[in-house]
C-alpha positions in Angstrom: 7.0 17.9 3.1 8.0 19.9 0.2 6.3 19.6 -2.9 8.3 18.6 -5.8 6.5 20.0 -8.8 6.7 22.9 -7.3 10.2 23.1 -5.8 10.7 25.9 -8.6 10.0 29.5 -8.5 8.5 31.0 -11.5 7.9 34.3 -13.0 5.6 34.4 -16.0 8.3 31.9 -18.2 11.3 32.6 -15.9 12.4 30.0 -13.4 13.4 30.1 -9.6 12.5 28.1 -6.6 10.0 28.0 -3.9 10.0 24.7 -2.1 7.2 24.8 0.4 7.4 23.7 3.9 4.3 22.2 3.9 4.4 19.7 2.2 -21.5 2.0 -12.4 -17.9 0.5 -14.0 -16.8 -2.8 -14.3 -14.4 -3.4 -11.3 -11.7 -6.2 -11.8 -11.3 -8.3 -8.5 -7.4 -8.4 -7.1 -5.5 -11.6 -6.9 -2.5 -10.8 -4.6 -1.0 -14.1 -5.0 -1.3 -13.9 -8.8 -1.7 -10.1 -10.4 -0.6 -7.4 -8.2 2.6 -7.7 -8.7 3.5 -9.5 -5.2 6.8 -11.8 -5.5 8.0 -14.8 -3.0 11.0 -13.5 -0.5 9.4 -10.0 0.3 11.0 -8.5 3.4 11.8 -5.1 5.1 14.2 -2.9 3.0 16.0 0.1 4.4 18.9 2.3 3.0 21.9 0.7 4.7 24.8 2.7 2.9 25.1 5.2 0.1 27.5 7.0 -1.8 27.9 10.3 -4.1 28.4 8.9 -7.8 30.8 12.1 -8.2 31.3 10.5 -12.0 27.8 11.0 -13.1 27.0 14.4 -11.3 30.0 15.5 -13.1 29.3 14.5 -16.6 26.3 16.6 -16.4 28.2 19.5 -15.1 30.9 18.4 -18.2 28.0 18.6 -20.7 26.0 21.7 -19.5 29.4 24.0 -19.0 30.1 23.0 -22.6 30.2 26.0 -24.5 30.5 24.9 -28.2 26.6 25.2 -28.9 23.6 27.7 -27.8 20.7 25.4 -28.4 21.5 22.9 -25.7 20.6 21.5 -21.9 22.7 23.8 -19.3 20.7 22.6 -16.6 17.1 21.6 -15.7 15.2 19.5 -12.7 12.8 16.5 -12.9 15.2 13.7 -13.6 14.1 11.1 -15.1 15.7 8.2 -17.9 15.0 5.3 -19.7 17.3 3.0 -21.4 17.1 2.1 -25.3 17.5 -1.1 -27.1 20.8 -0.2 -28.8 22.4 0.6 -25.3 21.4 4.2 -25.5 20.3 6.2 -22.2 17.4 8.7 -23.2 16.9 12.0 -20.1 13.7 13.7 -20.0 13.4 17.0 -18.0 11.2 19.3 -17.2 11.5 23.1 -17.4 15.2 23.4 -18.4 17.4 26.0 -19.4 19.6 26.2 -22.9 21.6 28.8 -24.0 25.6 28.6 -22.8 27.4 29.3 -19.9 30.2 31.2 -19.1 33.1 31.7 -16.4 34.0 30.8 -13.7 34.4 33.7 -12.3 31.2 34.9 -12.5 30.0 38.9 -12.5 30.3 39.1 -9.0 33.5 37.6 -8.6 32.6 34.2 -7.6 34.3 31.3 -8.1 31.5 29.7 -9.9 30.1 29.5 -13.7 27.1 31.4 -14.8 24.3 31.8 -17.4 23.0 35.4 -18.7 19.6 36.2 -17.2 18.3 36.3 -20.6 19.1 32.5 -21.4 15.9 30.9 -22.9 14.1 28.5 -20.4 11.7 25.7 -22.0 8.9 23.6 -20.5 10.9 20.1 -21.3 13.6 18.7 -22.6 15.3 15.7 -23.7 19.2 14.9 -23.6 20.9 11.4 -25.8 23.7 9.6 -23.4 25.9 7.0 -25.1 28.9 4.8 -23.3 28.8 6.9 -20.3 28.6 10.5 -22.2 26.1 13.0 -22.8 26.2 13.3 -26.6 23.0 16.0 -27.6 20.0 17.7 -26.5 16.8 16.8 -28.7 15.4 20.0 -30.2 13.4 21.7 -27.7 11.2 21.8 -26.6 10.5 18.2 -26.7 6.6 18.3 -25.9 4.9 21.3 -27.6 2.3 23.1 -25.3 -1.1 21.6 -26.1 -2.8 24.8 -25.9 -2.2 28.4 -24.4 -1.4 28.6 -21.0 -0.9 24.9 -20.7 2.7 22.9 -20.3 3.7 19.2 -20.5 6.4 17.8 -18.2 8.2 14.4 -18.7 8.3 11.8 -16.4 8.3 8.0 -16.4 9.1 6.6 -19.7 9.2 2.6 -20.9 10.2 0.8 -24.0 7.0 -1.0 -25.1 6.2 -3.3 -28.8 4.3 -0.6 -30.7 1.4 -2.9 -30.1 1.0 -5.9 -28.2 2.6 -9.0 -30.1 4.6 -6.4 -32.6 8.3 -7.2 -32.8 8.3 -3.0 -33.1 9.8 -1.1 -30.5 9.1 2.5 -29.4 9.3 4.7 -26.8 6.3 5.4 -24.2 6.8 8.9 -22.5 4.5 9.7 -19.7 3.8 13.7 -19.3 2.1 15.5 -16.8 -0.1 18.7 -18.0 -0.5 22.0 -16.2 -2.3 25.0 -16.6 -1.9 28.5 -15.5 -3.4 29.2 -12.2 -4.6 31.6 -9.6 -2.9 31.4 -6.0 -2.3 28.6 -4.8 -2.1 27.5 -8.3 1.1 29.6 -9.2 2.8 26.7 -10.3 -0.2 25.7 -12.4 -3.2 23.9 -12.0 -3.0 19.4 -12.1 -4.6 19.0 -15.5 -4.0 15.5 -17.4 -2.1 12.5 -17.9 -0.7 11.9 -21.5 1.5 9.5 -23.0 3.6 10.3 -26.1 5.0 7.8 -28.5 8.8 8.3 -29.3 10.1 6.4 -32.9 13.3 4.5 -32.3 16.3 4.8 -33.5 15.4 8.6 -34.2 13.2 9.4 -31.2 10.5 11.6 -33.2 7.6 12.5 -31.4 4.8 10.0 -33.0 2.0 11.5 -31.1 0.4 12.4 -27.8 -2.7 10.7 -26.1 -4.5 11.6 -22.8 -4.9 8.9 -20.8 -6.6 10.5 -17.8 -8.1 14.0 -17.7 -8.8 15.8 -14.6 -10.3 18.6 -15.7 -13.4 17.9 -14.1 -12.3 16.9 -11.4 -13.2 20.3 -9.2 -11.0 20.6 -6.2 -7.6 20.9 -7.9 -5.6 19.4 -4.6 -8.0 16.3 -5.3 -6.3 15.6 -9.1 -4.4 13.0 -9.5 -1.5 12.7 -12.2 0.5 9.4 -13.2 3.9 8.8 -13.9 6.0 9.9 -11.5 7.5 6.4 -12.1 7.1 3.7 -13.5 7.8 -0.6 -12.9 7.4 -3.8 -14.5 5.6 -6.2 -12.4 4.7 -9.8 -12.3 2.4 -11.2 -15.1 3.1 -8.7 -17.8 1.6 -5.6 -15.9 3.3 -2.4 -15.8 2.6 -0.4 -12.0 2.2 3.5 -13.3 2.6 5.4 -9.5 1.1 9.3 -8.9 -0.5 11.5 -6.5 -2.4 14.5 -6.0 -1.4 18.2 -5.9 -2.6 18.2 -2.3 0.2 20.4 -0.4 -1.3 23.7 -2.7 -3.7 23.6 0.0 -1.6 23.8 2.5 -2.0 20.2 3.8 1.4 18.7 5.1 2.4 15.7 2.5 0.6 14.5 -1.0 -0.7 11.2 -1.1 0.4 8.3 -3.6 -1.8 6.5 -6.0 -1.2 3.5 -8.3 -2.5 2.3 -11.4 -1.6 -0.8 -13.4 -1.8 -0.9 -17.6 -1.1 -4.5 -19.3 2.2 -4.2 -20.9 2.5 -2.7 -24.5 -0.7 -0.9 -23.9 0.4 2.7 -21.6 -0.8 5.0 -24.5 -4.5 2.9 -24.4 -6.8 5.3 -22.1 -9.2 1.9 -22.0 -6.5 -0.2 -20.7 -5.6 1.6 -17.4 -6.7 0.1 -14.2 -6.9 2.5 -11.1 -6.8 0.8 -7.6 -9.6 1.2 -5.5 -8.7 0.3 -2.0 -9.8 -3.3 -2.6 -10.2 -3.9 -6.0 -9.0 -3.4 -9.1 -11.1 -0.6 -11.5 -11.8 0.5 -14.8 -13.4 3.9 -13.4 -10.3 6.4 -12.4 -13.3 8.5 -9.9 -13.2 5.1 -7.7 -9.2 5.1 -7.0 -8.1 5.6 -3.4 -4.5 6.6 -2.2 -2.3 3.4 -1.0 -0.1 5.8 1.1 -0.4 8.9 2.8 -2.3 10.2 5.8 -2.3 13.7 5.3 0.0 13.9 8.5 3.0 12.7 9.3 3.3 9.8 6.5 2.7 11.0 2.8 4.8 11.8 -0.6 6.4 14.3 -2.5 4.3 14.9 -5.7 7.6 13.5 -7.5 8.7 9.9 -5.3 10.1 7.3 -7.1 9.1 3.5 -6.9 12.3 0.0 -7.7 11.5 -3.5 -7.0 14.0 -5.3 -4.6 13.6 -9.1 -5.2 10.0 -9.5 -3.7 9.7 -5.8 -2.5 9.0 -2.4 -3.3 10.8 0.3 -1.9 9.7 4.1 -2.4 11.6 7.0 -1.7 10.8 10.2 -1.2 11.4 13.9 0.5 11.4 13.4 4.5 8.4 15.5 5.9 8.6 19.1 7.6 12.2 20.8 7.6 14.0 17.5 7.1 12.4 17.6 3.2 15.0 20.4 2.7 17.7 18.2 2.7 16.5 13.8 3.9 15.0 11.4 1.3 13.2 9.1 3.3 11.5 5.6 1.9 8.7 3.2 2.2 8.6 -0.3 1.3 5.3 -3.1 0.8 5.5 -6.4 -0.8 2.5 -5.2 -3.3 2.6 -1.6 -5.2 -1.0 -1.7 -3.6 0.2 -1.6 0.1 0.5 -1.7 3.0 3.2 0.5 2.9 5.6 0.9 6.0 7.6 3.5 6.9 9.0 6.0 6.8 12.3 5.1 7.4 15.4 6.8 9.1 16.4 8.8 6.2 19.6 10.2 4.5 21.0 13.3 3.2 22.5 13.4 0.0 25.5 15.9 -0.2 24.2 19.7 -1.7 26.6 21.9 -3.2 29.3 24.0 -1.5 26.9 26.9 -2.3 24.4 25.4 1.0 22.8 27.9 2.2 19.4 28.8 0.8 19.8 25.9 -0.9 17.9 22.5 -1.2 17.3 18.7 -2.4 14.4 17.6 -4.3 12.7 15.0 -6.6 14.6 11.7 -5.7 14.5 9.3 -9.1 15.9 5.7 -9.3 17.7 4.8 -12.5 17.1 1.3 -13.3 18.2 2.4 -17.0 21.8 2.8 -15.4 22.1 -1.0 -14.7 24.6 -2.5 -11.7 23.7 -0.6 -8.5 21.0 1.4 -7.5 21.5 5.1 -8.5 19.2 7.8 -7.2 19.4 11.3 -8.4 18.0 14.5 -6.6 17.4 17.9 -8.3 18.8 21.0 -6.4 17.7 24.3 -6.8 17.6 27.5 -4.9 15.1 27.9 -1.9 13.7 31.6 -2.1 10.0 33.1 -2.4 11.1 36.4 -4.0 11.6 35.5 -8.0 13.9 37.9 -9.1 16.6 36.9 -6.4 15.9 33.1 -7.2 16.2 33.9 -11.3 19.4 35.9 -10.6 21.0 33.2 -7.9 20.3 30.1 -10.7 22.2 32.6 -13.2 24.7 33.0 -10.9 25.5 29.4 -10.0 24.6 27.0 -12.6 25.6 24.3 -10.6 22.0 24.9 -8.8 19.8 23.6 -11.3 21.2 20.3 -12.0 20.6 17.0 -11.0 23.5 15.1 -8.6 23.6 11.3 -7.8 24.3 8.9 -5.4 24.4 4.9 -5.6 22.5 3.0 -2.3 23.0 -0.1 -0.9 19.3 -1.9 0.4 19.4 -4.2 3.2 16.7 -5.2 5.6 14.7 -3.0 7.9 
């Protein structure tokens, strides 16, 4: 199964794509009829029917051909979005490019719009959506480095009280930190979890807390970072999904982990409860995967977790060959498991530019509201950086996220 976070080929700050092939605490006892987020009328989900959402995939290609301003999104990957009180839709990507774009045609005399190789590429971004238009890109980046040769990528993010009871909203952000690595590590090394506070209405960056280091942690395939989504679940508890980093090391699918945080409370380190297998913990060394086997059942270090009614359904990239282009899912009628599956997948269309091309880093949209909308990141597929820099230059159209609305029915 491919690996998501690292379905991008970098050089030094550059950009491209390599998607690879392979894809003594206090422990708090579990009540699954009363605090793991199990509902009443869980049954077997499966995609039944889905449809390109042309509308949406096109108001991003609107806004990121737009060539009025140079300090603005053109295109970026790691998709994810979070609805504000006033109506607002706030997207947070990871490494993105600004700058403008120009044509079509492009300099080789292709029907298709382009970016100068030189256009600046940041770690994270942040782009303001109102009635159904992108309006403006946050400065960027977003999330300032916390230190040399480390990044911070958005994922989840949830509107919380600024403290429990407070009638105060703001912003939670959920960011995965990396650091520069040695191969395997080219893509940089699992480092932290962090949650930043966002004000509202102005979305300013409040501050930044770790909520889970993993620097000690000494085999880096064995780190685990949170966020990759993020769902409300029954009595006030907000399910925070990851996984490890495990397909650096060659091992054929990542493996998902969930933790649960009382709600209002993501940015308290104190607060986060890691599952165990069995119980319920305090102590993040004790958590244990809920799904993947290292074989033919696993994630994508970027799935994406919705609530049905009484069950949970997670999508991901299909393992082996089919991750190229198949999201496959999961479902469980607790975010602890069992989880079954996978299920006959489906492939989202690519652009007409296929070949050497791929799908990546499925995300629901709950923030959208009506049906469910799942977006996928494409990008170029290539191991040799300088033709993956110069074929996302080429063809902006590669580097932006496409949608597609599903229809759930049962299994």
């Amino acid at each position: 199964m491919p690996d998501d976070t690292r379905a991008r080929h970098r050089t030094g700050a550059g950009l491209g794509l390599l998607l690879a092939l392979v894809l003594g605490a206090a422990l708090l006892t579990a009540l699954p009829d009363e605090d793991d987020g199990r509902e009443g009328g869980c049954s077997p989900r499966t995609v039944t029917s889905w449809a390109a959402k042309s509308d949406l995939t096109g108001e991003f290609a609107r806004y990121g051909d737009d060539a009025s301003r140079t300090d603005d999104w053109t295109g970026g990957d790691g998709t994810h979005s979070v609805r504000l009180p006033d109506g607002r839709v706030l997207w947070l990507f990871s490494d993105t490019y600004l700058g403008q774009v120009h044509g079509p045609p492009n300099p080789v005399g292709e029907s298709y719009a382009w970016r100068d190789q030189t256009a600046p590429m940041v770690r994270n971004s942040a782009v303001v959506m109102s009635g159904g238009r992108l309006q403006r890109t946050l400065p960027a980046p977003l999330f300032q480095d916390p230190a040399p040769g480390q990044w911070r990528w958005p994922v989840a993010a949830r509107v919380e009280s600024r403290s429990p009871g407070s009638s105060e909203q703001v912003v939670r952000v959920l960011l995965w930190t990396r650091t520069t690595g040695a191969y395997p590590w080219i893509y940089g090394m699992p480092t932290a979890t962090e949650v930043a506070t966002l004000s509202l209405p102005d979305l300013r960056v409040e501050g930044i807390v770790k909520v889970l280091d993993q620097q000690q942690v000494p085999n880096p395939a064995r780190r685990v970072l949170f966020g990759t989504t993020a769902v409300a679940g029954d009595r006030n508890w907000t399910y925070v999904f990851g996984g490890d980093d495990g397909q650096a090391a060659s091992r054929p699918a990542s493996k998902a982990y969930v933790a649960r945080v009382p709600r209002d409370r993501l940015a308290e380190p104190d607060a986060w409860q890691y599952w165990d297998g069995t119980a319920w913990s305090s102590t993040s060394a004790r958590m244990k995967p809920v799904l993947g086997d290292g074989r033919r059942k696993g994630v994508g270090s970027a799935f994406t977790v919705v609530r049905d009614g009484g069950t949970w359904v997670l999508f991901t990239m299909a393992a082996g060959a089919e991750g190229l282009t198949t999201v496959t899912s999961y479902w469980a009628c607790s975010p602890t498991g069992p989880w079954r599956g996978p299920a006959k997948g489906f492939s989202p269309p690519l652009p007409e530019q296929k070949s050497g091309v791929a799908a990546y880093n499925p995300q629901v949209h709950p923030a959208l509201g009506g049906r469910l909308v799942l977006s996928y990141d494409v990008n170029w597929l290539d191991a040799t950086g300088t033709t993956a820099q110069s074929n996302l230059s080429r063809n902006v159209s590669l580097y932006r996220p496409r949608f597609v609305t599903l229809r759930l029915g049962r299994g």
